[in-house]
N, C-alpha and C positions, 0 to 999 in steps of 0.2 A: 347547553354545550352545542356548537357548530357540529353540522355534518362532519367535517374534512376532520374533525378533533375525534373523531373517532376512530382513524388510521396513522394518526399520529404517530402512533405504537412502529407499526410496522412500515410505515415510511422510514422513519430515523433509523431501522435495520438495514432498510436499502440501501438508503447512502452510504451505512458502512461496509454494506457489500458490495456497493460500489467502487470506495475508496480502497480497501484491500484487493480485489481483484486488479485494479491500476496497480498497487503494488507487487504484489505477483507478478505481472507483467515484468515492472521493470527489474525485478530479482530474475529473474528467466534470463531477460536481455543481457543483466549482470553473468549471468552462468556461460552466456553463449559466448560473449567476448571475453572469455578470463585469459584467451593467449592472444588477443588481437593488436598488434602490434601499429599497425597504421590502422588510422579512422580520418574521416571527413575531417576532422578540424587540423588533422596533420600530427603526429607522434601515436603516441600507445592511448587505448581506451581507458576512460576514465570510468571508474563506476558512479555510478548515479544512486539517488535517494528517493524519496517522497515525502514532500510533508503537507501534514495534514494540517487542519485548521476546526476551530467548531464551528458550529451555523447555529448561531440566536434570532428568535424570532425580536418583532418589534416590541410586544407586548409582554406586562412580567408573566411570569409563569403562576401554575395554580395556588404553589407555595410560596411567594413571595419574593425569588427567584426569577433571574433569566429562563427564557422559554426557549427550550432546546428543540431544534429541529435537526441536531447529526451534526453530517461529518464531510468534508469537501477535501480532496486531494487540491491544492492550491497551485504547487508546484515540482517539479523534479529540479532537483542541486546535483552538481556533481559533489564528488569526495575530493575536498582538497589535501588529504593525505600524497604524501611523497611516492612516487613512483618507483619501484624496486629495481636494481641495475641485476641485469642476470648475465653471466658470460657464456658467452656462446659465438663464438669468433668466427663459425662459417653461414650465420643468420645473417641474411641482406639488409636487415636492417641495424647491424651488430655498426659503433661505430670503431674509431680509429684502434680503442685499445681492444675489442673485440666483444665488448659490453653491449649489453639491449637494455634500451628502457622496457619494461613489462607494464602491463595495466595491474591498480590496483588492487585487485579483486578477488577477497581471500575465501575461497568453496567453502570454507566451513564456517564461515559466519554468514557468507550467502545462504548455505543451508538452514540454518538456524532463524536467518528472518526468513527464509520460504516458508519452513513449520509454523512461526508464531502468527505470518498470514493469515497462512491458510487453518488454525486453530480461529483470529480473531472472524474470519468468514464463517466459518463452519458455528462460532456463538452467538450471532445477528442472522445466522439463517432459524437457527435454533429459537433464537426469540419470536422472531415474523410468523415459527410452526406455533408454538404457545398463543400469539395473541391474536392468531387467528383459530384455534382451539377456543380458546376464550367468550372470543364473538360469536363464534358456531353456539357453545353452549347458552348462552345470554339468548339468542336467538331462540334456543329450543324451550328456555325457560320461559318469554314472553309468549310462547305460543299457546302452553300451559292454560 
């Protein structure tokens, strides 16, 4: 077995804490713009996603399988969900009938992927404490 195949363990939790703290991020940025009415591209904020992708190594794996090395944030999508008309006739951005476009962005399902996040971070950090618990004790056992 290679050196590097020894942290395999705990590399493949990185990337997944890597790839959920990215998402975090953009569940935040979702929270921050839930009433933003003008953005950069011109109308109301769209909320945004993350998707992730696996990372296979080149080689099959020990059991005969693809050799999993994690996990990569690929890209941010916006939601192409329809944008909700809100009335509000003396908002500047209210048009003719006195309607606002609002950003999509519903707090309680934002809430809800912040939790599953920061649950999927808090289980990949949890792993990387074990298999490095693991190698501590292998270590104390070889010294035996």
């Amino acid at each position: 077995m290679p050196f590097n195949d020894l942290f395999a363990g705990a590399a493949i939790s990185g990337t997944g804490m890597s790839a959920e703290r990215l998402r975090m991020e953009v569940i935040a940025n979702n929270i921050a713009n839930a009433n933003t009415t003008r953005s950069a591209n011109g109308g109301p904020y769209r909320r945004q996603d993350v998707v992730f992708e696996e990372v296979l190594g080149a080689a099959a794996g020990p059991f005969g399988g693809p050799d999993l090395r994690g996990v990569v944030a690929v890209e941010r999508v916006e939601d192409p969900t329809e944008l909700p008309r809100v009335y509000q006739p003396g908002h500047p951005d209210a048009d003719a009938e006195g309607f606002v476009r609002m950003p999509n962005v519903q707090l309680p399902i934002e809430m809800v992927n912040l939790l599953t996040a920061t649950r999927a971070y808090e289980a990949n950090l949890r792993a990387a404490q074990t298999f490095r618990q693991m190698n501590e004790q292998a270590l104390v056992l070889l010294r035996s």
